[in-house]
C-alpha positions as a Markdown table, in Angstrom:
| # | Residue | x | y | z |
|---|---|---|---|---|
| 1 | Unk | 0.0 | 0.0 | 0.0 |
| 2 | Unk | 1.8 | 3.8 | -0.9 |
| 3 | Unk | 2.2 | 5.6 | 2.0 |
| 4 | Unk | 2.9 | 9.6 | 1.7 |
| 5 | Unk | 6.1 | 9.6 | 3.0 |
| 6 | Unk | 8.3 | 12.9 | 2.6 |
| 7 | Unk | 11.1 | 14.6 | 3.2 |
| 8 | Unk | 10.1 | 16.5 | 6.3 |
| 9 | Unk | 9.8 | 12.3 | 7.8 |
| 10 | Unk | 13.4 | 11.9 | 6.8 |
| 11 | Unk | 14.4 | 15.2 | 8.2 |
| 12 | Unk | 12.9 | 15.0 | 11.4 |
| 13 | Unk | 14.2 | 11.0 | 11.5 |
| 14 | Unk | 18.2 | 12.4 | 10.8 |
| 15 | Unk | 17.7 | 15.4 | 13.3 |
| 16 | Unk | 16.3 | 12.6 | 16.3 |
| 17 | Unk | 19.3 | 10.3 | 15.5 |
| 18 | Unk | 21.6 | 12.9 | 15.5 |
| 19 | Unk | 21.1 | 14.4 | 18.5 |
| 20 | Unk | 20.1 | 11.1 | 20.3 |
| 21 | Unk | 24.0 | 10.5 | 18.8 |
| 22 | Unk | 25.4 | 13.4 | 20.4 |
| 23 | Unk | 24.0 | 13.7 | 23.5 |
| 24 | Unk | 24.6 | 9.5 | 24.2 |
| 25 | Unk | 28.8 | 10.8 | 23.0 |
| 26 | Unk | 29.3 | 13.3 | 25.3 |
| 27 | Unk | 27.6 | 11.5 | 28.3 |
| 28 | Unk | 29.6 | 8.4 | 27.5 |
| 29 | Unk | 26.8 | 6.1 | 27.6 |
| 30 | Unk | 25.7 | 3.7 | 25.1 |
| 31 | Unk | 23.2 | 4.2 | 22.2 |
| 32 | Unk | 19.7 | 3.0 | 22.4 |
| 33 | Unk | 19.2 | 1.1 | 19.1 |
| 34 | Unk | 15.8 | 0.1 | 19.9 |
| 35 | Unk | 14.8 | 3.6 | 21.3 |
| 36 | Unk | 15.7 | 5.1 | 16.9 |
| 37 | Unk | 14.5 | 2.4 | 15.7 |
| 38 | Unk | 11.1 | 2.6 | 17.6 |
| 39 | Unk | 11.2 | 6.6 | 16.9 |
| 40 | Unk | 11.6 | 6.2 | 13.3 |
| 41 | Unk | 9.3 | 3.0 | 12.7 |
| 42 | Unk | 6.5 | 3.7 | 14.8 |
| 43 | Unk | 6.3 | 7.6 | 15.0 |
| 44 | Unk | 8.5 | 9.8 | 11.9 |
| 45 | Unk | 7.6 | 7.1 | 9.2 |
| 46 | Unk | 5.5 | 4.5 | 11.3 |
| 47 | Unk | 2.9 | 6.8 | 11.8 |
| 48 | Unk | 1.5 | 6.4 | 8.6 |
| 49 | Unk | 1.2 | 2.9 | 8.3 |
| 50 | Unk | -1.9 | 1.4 | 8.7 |
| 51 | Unk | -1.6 | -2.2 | 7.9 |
| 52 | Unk | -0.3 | -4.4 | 9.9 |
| 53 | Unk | 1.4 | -6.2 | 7.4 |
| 54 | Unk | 3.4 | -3.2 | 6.7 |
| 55 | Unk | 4.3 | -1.6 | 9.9 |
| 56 | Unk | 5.7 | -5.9 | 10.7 |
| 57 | Unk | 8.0 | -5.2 | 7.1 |
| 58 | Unk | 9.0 | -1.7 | 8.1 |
| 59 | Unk | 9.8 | -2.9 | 11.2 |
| 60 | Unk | 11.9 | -5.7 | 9.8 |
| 61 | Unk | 13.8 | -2.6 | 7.5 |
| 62 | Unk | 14.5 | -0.3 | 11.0 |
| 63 | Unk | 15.8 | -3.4 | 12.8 |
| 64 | Unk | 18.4 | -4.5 | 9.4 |
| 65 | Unk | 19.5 | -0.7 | 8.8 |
| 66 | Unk | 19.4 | 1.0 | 12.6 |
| 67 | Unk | 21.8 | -1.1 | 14.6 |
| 68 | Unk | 25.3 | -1.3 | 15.7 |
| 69 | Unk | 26.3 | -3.4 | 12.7 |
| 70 | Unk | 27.0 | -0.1 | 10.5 |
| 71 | Unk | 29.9 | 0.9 | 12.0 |
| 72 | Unk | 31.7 | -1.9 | 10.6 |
| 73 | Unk | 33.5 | -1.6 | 7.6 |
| 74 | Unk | 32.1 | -4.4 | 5.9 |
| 75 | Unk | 28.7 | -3.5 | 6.6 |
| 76 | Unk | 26.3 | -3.8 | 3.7 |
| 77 | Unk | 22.4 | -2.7 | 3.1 |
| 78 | Unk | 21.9 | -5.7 | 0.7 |
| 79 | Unk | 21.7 | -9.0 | 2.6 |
| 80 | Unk | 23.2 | -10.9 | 0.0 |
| 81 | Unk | 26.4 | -9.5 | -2.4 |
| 82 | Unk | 25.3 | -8.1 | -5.7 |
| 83 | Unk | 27.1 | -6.8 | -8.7 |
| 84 | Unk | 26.9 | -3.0 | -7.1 |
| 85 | Unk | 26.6 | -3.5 | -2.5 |
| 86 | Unk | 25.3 | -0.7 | -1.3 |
| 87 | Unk | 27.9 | 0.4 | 1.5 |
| 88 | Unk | 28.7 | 3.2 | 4.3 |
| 89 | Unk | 31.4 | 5.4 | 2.5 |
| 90 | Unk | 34.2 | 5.9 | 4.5 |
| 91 | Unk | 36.5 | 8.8 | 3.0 |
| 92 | Unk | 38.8 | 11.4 | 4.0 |
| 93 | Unk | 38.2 | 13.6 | 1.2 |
| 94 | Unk | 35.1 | 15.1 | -0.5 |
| 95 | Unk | 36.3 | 14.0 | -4.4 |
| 96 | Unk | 35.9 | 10.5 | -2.7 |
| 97 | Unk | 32.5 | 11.0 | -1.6 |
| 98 | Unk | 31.5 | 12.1 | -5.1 |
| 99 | Unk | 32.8 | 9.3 | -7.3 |
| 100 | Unk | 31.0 | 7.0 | -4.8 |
| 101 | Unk | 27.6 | 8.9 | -5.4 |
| 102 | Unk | 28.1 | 8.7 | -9.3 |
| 103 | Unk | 29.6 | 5.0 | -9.4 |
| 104 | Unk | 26.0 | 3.8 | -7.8 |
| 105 | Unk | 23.4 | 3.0 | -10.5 |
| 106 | Unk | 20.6 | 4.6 | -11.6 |
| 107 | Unk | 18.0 | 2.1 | -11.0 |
| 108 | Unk | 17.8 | 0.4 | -7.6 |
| 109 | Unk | 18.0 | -3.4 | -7.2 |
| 110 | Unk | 14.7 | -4.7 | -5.9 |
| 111 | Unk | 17.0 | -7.3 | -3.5 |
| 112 | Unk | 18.6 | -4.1 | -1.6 |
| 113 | Unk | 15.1 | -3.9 | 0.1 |
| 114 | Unk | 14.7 | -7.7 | 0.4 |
| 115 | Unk | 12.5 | -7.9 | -2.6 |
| 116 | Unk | 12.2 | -10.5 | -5.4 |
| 117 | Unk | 14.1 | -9.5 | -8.2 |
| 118 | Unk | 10.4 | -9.5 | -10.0 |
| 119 | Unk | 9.3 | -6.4 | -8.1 |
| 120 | Unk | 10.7 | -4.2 | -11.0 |
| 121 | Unk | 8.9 | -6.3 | -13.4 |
| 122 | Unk | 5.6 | -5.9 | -11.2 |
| 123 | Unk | 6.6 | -1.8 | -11.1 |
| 124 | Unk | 6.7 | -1.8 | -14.8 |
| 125 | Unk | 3.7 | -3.8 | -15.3 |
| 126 | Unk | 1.6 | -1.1 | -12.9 |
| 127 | Unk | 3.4 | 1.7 | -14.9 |
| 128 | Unk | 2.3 | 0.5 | -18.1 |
| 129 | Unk | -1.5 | -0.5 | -16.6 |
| 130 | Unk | -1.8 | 3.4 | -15.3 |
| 131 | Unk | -0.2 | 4.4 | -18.8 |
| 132 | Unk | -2.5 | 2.4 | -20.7 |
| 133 | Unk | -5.8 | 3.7 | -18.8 |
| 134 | Unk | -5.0 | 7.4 | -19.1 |
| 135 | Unk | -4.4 | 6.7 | -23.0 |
| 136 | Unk | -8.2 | 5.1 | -22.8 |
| 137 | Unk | -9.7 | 7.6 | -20.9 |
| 138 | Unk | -8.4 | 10.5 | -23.0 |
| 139 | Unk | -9.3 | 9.3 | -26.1 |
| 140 | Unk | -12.1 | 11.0 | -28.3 |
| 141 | Unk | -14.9 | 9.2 | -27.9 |
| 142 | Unk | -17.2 | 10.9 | -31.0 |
| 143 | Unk | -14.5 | 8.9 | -33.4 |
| 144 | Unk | -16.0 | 6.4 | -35.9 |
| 145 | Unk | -14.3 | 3.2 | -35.7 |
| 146 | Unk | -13.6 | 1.3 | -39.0 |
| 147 | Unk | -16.4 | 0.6 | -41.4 |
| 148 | Unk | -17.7 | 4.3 | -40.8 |
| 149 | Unk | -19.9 | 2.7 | -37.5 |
| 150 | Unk | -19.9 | 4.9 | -34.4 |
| 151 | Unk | -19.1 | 4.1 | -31.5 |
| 152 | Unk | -22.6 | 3.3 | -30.2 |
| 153 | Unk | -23.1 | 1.4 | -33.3 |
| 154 | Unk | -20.5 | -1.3 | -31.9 |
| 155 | Unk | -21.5 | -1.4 | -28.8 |
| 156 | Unk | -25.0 | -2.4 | -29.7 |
| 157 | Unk | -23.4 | -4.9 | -31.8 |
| 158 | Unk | -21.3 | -6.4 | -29.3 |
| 159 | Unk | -24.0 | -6.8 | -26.5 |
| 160 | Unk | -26.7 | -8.3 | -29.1 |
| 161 | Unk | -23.9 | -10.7 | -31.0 |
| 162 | Unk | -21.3 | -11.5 | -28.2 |
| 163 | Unk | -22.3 | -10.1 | -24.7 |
| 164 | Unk | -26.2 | -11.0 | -24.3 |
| 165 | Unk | -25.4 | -14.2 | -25.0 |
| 166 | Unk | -22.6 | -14.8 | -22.2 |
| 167 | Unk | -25.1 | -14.1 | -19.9 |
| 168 | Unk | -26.3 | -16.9 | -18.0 |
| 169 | Unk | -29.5 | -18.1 | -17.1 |
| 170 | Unk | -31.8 | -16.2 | -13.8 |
| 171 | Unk | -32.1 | -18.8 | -11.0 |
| 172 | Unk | -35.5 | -19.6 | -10.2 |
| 173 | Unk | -36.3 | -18.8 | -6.6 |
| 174 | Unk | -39.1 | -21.1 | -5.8 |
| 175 | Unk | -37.0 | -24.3 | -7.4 |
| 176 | Unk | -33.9 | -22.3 | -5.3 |
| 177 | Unk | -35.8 | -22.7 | -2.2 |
| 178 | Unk | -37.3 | -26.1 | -2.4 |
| 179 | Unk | -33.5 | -27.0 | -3.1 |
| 180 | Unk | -32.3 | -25.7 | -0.3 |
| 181 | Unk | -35.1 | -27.2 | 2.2 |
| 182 | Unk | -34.0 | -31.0 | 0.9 |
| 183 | Unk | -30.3 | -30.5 | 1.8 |
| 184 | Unk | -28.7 | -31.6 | 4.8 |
| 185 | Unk | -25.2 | -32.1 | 6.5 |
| 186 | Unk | -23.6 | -35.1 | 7.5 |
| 187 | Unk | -23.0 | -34.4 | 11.0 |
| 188 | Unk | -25.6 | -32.4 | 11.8 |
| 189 | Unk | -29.2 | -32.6 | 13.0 |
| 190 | Unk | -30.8 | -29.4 | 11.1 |
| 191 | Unk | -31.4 | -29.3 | 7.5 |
| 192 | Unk | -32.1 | -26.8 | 5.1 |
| 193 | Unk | -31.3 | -23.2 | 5.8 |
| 194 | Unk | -31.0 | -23.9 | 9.2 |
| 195 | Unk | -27.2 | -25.6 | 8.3 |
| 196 | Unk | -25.3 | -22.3 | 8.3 |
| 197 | Unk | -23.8 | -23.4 | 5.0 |
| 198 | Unk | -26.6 | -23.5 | 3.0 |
| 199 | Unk | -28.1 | -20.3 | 4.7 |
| 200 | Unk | -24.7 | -19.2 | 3.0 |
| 201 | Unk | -25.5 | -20.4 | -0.2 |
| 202 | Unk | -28.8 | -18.8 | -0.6 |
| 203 | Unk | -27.0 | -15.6 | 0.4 |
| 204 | Unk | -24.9 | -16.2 | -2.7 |
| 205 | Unk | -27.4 | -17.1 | -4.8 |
| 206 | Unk | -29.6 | -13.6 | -3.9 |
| 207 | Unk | -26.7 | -11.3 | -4.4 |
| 208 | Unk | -25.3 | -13.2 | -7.6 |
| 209 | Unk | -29.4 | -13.0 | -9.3 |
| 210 | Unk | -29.0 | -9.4 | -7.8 |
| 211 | Unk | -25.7 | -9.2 | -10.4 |
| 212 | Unk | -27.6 | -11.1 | -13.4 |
| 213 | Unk | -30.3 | -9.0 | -13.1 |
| 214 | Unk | -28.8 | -5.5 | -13.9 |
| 215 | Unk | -26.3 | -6.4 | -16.0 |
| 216 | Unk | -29.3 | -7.4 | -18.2 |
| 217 | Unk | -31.1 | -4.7 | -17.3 |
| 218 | Unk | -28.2 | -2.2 | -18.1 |
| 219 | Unk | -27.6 | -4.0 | -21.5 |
| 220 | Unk | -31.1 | -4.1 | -22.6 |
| 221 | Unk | -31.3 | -0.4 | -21.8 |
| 222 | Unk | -28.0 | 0.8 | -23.7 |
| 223 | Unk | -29.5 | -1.4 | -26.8 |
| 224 | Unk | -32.8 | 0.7 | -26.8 |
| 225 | Unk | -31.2 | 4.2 | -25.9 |
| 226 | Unk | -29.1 | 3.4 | -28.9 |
| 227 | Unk | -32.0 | 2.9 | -31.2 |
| 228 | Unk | -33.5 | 5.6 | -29.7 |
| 229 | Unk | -36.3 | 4.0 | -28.1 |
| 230 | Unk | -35.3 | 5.6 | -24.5 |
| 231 | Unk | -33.7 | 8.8 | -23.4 |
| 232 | Unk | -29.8 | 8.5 | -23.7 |
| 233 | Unk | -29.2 | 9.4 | -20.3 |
| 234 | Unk | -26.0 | 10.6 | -18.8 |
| 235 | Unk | -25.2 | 7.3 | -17.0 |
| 236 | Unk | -26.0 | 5.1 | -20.2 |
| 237 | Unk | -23.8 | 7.2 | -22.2 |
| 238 | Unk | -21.0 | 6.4 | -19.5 |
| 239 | Unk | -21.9 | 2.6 | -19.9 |
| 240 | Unk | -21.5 | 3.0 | -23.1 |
| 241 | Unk | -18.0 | 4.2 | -23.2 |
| 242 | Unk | -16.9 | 1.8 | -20.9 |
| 243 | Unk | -18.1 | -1.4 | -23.4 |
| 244 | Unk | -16.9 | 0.6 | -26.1 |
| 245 | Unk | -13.1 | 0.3 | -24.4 |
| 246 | Unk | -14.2 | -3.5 | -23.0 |
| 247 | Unk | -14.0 | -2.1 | -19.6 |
| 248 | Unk | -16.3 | -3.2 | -16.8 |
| 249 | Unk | -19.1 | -0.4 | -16.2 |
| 250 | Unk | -18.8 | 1.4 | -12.7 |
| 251 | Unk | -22.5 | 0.8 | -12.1 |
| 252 | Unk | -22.1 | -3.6 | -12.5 |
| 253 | Unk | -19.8 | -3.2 | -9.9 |
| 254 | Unk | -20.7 | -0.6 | -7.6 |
| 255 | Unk | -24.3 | 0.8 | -6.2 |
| 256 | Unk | -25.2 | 4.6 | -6.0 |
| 257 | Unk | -23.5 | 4.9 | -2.7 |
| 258 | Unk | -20.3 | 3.7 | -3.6 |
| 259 | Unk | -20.0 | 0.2 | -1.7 |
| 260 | Unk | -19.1 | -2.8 | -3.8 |
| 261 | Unk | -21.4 | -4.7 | -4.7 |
| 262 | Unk | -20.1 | -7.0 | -7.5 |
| 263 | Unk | -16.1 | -8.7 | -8.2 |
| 264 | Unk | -13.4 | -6.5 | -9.6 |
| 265 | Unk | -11.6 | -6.9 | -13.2 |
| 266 | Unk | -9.4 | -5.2 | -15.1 |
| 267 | Unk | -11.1 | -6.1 | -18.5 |
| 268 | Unk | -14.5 | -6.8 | -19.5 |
| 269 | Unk | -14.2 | -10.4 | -20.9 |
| 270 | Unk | -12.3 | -11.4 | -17.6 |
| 271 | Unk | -15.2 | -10.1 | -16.1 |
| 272 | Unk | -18.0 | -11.5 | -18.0 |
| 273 | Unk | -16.0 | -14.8 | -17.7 |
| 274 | Unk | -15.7 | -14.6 | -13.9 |
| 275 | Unk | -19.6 | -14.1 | -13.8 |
| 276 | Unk | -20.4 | -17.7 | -16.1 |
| 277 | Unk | -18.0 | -19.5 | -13.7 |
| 278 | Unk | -19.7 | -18.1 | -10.8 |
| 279 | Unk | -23.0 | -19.4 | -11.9 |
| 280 | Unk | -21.5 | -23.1 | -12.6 |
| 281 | Unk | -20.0 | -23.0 | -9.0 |
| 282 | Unk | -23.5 | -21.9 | -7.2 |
| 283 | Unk | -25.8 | -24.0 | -9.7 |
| 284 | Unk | -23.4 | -26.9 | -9.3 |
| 285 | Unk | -23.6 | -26.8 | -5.7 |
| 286 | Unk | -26.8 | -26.3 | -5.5 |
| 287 | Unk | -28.0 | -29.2 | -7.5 |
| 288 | Unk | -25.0 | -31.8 | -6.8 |
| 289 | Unk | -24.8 | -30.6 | -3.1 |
| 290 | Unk | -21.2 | -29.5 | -1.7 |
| 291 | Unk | -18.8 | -30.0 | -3.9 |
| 292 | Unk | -15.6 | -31.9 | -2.6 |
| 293 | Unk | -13.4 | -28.3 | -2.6 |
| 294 | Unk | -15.0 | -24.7 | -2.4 |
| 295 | Unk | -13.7 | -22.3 | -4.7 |
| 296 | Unk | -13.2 | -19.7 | -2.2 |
| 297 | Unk | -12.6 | -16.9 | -5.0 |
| 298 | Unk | -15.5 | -17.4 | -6.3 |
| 299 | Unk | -17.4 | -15.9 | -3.2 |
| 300 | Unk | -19.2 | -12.2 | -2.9 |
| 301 | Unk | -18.7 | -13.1 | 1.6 |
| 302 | Unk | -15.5 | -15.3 | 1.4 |
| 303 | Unk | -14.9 | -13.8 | 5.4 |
| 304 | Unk | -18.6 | -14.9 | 5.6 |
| 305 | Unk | -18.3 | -18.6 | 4.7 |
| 306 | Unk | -15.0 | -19.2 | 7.0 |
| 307 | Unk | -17.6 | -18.2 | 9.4 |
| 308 | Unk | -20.4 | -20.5 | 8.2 |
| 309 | Unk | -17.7 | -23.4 | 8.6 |
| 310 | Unk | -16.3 | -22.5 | 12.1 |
| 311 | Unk | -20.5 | -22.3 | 12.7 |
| 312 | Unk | -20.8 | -25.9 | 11.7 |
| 313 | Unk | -18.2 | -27.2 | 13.1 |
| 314 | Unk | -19.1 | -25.6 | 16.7 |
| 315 | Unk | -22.8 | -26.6 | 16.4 |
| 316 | Unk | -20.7 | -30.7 | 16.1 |
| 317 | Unk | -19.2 | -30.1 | 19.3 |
| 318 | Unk | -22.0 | -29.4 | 21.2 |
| 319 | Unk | -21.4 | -32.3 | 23.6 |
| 320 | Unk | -17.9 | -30.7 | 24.2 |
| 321 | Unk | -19.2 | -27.7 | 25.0 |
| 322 | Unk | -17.4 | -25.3 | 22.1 |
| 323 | Unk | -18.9 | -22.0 | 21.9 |
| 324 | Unk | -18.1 | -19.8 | 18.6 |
| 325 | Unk | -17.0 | -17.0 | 20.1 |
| 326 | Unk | -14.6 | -19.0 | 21.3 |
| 327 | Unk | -13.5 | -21.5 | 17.9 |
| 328 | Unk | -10.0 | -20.2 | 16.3 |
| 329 | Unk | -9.6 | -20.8 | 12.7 |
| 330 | Unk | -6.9 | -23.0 | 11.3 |
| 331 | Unk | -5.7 | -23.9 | 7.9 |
| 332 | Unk | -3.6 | -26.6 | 6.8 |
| 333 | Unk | -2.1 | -26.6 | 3.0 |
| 334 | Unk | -3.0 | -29.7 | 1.4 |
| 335 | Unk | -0.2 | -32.7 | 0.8 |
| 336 | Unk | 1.0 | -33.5 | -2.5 |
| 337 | Unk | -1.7 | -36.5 | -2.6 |
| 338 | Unk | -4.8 | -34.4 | -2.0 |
| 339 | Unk | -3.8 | -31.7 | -4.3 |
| 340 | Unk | -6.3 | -29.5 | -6.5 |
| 341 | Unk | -5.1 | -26.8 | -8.2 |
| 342 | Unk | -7.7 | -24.9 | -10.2 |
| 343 | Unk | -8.8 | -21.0 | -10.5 |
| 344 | Unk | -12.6 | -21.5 | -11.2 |
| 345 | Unk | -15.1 | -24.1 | -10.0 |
| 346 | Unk | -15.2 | -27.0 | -12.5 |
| 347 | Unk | -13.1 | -29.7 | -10.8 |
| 348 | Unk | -15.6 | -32.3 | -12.3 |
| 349 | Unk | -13.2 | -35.5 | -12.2 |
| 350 | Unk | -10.8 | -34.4 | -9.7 |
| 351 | Unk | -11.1 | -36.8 | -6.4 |
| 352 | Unk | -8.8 | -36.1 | -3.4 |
| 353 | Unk | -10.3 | -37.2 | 0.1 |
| 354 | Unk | -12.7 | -35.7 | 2.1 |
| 355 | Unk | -11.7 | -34.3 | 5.2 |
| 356 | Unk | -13.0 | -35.3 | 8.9 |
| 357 | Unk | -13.5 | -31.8 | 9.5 |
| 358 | Unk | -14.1 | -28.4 | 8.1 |
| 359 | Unk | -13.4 | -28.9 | 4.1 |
| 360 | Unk | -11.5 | -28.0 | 1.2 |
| 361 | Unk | -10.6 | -24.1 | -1.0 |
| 362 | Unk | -9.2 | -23.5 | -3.6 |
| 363 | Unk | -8.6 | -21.1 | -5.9 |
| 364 | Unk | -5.7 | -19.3 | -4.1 |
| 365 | Unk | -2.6 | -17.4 | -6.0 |
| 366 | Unk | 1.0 | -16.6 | -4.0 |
| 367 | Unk | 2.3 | -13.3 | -5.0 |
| 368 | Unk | 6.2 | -12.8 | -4.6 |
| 369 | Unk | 6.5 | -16.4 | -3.3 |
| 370 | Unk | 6.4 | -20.0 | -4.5 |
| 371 | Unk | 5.4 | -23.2 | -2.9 |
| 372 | Unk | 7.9 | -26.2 | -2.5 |
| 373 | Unk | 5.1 | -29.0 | -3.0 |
| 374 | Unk | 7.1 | -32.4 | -2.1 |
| 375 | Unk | 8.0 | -30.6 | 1.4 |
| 376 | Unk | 5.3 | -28.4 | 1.8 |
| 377 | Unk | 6.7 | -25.0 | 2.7 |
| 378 | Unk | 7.6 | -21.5 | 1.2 |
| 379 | Unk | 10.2 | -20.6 | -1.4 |
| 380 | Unk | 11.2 | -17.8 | -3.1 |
| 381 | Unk | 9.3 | -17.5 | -6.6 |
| 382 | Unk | 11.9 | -18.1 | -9.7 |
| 383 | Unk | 12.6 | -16.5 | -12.9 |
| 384 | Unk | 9.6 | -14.2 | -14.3 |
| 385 | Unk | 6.8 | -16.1 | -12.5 |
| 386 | Unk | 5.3 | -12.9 | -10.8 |
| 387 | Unk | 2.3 | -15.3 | -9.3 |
| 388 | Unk | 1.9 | -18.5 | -8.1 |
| 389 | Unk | -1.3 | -21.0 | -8.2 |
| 390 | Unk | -1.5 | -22.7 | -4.5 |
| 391 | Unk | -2.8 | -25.9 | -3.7 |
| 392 | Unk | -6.2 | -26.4 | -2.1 |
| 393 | Unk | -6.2 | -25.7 | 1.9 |
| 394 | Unk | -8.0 | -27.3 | 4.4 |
| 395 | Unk | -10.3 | -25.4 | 6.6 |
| 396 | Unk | -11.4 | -25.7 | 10.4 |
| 397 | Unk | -11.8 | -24.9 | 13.8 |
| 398 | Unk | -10.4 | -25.4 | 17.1 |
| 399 | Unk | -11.6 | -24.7 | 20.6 |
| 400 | Unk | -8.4 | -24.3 | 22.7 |
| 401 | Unk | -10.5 | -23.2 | 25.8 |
| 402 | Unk | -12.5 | -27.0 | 25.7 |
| 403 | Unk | -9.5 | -28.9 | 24.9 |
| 404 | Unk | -8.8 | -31.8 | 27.5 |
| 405 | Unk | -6.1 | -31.5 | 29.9 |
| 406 | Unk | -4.7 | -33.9 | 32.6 |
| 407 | Unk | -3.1 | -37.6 | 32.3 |
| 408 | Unk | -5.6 | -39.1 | 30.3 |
| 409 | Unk | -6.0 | -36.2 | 27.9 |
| 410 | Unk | -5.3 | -37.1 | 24.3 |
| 411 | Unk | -2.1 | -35.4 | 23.1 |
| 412 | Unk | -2.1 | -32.6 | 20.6 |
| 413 | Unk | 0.5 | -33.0 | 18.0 |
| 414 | Unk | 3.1 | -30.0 | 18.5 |
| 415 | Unk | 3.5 | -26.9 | 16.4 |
| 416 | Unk | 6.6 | -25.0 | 15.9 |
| 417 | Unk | 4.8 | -21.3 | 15.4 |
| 418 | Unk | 8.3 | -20.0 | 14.8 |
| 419 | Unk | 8.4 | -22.2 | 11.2 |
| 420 | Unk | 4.9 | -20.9 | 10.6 |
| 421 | Unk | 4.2 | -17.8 | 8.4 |
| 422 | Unk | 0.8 | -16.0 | 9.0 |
| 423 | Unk | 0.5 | -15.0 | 5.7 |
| 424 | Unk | -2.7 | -12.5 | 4.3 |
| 425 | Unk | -5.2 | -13.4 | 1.9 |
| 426 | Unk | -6.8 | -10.4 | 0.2 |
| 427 | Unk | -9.2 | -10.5 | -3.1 |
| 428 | Unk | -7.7 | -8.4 | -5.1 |
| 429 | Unk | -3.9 | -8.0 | -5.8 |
| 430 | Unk | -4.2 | -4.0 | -5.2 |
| 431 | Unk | -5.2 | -3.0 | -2.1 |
């Protein structure tokens, strides 16, 4: 996430040090490391950070560059040699100084910050997106295309030949619920909407017919505003220009008062795409019954079926007493033999055991990292790979408060939380 960070942080960061410096020289007592590197990474610069994800890496920065190690000669800022290390000058002449300043390169090296060496293709990839955009949006947008058609011309052309058709079919509410009355759960004595699963589902299923519905609606309109049928309002005239440059329209993905209410996508067909796979997932579900991995991605609440599984799972263990308020989440990455690796819903054919509790995602991408399959744990990503599709994971819950203790307590199998990496999902790759 950018952060605003200016000069004035830097200044006010070298005049604390400096005088912190100072004053510890002439009392002739030792400098407090931890004292600048709190100062600087929790109050000049750390002030700004709001994620906690970021304050833990800039954090990890202040502790590698503020501490006694710099007064070494050998001292480097890169943690592993490069062809240019970025070193402390050390000279007793100004002419020094100067050829060290125009000896370093113009570019940095993403691994001087600890970063893949991919983050300057990631940069360049963002620079060209932003470059791209601002070429689209400051196009003319009275030009005729080729064939002497306008602009509208096309569009209507598109949505009637390619568009309309993409579109899947509207569930049918009734058949919906009488679905969702006949389902039930293995472990569990409710049925229907009462299993907090399938109240999930029927969640989905509203919000996705929600979707369906005004993308048709928004399509049917633009056709008949074009023929002249309606008035060519202001706000069709925008959704017009945004088909026209196969961009997803604002109003399919948010409503009037600016909350999300639909997926994100760069381009339309992604988009559109995204939408037909989301219908195979809920219909499939819905008429097959849970599938044997949840395509997690694929979800308008993903935070709010996590919580429709640690519900389930408490509602088991009522005869041990778990309450959900008091359930922690856990999630185990799948072994090499119960591995499904796919970015949609259709894993028709794919058979991997079911587990005894919680279930199966999928569905998830690594950014900046890799995963080491045969030994299950992270690696750096290699060559230009700038993402990475992850294995399913396995889902549940634990009640720590309700476990057993005592001699005849069954034993909990160890876990080493200094090899484990808390590591954030988020749904989009820009936050």
């Amino acid at each position: 996430m950018p952060y605003e960070f200016n000069a004035s942080d830097l200044d006010a960061s070298m005049l604390y040090m400096e005088k912190h410096m100072s004053t510890c020289l002439l009392q002739n007592r030792k400098y407090e490391w931890e004292a600048m590197q709190q100062m600087c990474c929790s109050i000049q610069y750390g002030g700004k950070i709001t994620q906690e994800e970021d304050r833990a890496l800039f954090f990890t920065y202040g502790y590698l560059f503020i501490r006694e190690d710099i007064f070494s000669g050998n001292f480097m800022f890169n943690q592993q040699p490069m062809e240019y290390n970025y070193m402390i000058p050390d000279f007793p002449d100004h002419t020094s100084y100067l050829s060290f300043i125009n000896s370093m390169p113009d570019q940095d090296n993403p691994l001087v910050f600890g970063l893949n060496p991919s983050a300057d293709l990631t940069a360049s990839l963002n620079a060209s997106r932003a470059m791209v955009a601002t070429l689209i949006d400051t196009q003319p947008a009275d030009a005729s295309a080729g064939g002497g058609k306008s602009p509208e011309q096309l569009v209507k052309e598109m949505i009637e030949n390619e568009f309309i058709k993409l579109l899947p079919e509207d569930f049918k509410m009734l058949d919906v619920e009488d679905r969702l009355k006949a389902m039930k759960h293995r472990r569990l004595p409710e049925t229907g909407k009462s299993i907090p699963l399938v109240m999930f589902l029927f969640q989905e299923i509203q919000r996705f017919q929600n979707i369906l519905g005004i993308v048709r609606r928004w399509m049917t309109d633009m056709c008949l505003a074009i023929d002249g049928q309606i008035i060519m309002s202001p706000e069709i005239a925008t959704c017009i220009k945004f088909i026209f440059d196969l961009r997803v329209p604002t109003m399919w993905l948010l409503d009037p008062s600016g909350a999300e209410i639909a997926w994100l996508s760069p381009t339309l067909s992604g988009w559109l795409g995204s939408l037909q796979n989301r219908h195979f997932g809920l219909s499939n579900w819905l008429a097959k019954d849970r599938p044997i991995s949840f395509w997690l991605t694929g979800f308008f609440n993903p935070q709010g079926f996590l919580t429709s599984v640690n519900q389930e799972i408490t509602r088991a263990h009522r005869a041990d007493n778990w309450a959900l308020d008091a359930v922690e989440s856990r999630a185990e990455v799948a072994d090499p033999r119960n591995t499904i690796i796919a970015d949609d819903a259709r894993i028709e054919g794919k058979n991997i055991a079911e587990p005894a509790e919680g279930c199966w995602v999928h569905g998830l991408w690594l950014e900046g990292a890799a995963w080491n399959k045969p030994q299950r744990y992270l690696e750096d990503s290699k060559g230009k790979d700038l993402f990475f599709a992850f294995p399913n994971v396995k889902v549940y819950a634990e009640c720590p408060s309700a476990e057993q203790k005592g001699p005849g307590a069954p034993k909990k199998a160890a876990v080493d939380d200094k090899n484990m990496y808390s590591c954030p999902v988020y749904k989009y790759p820009m936050r």
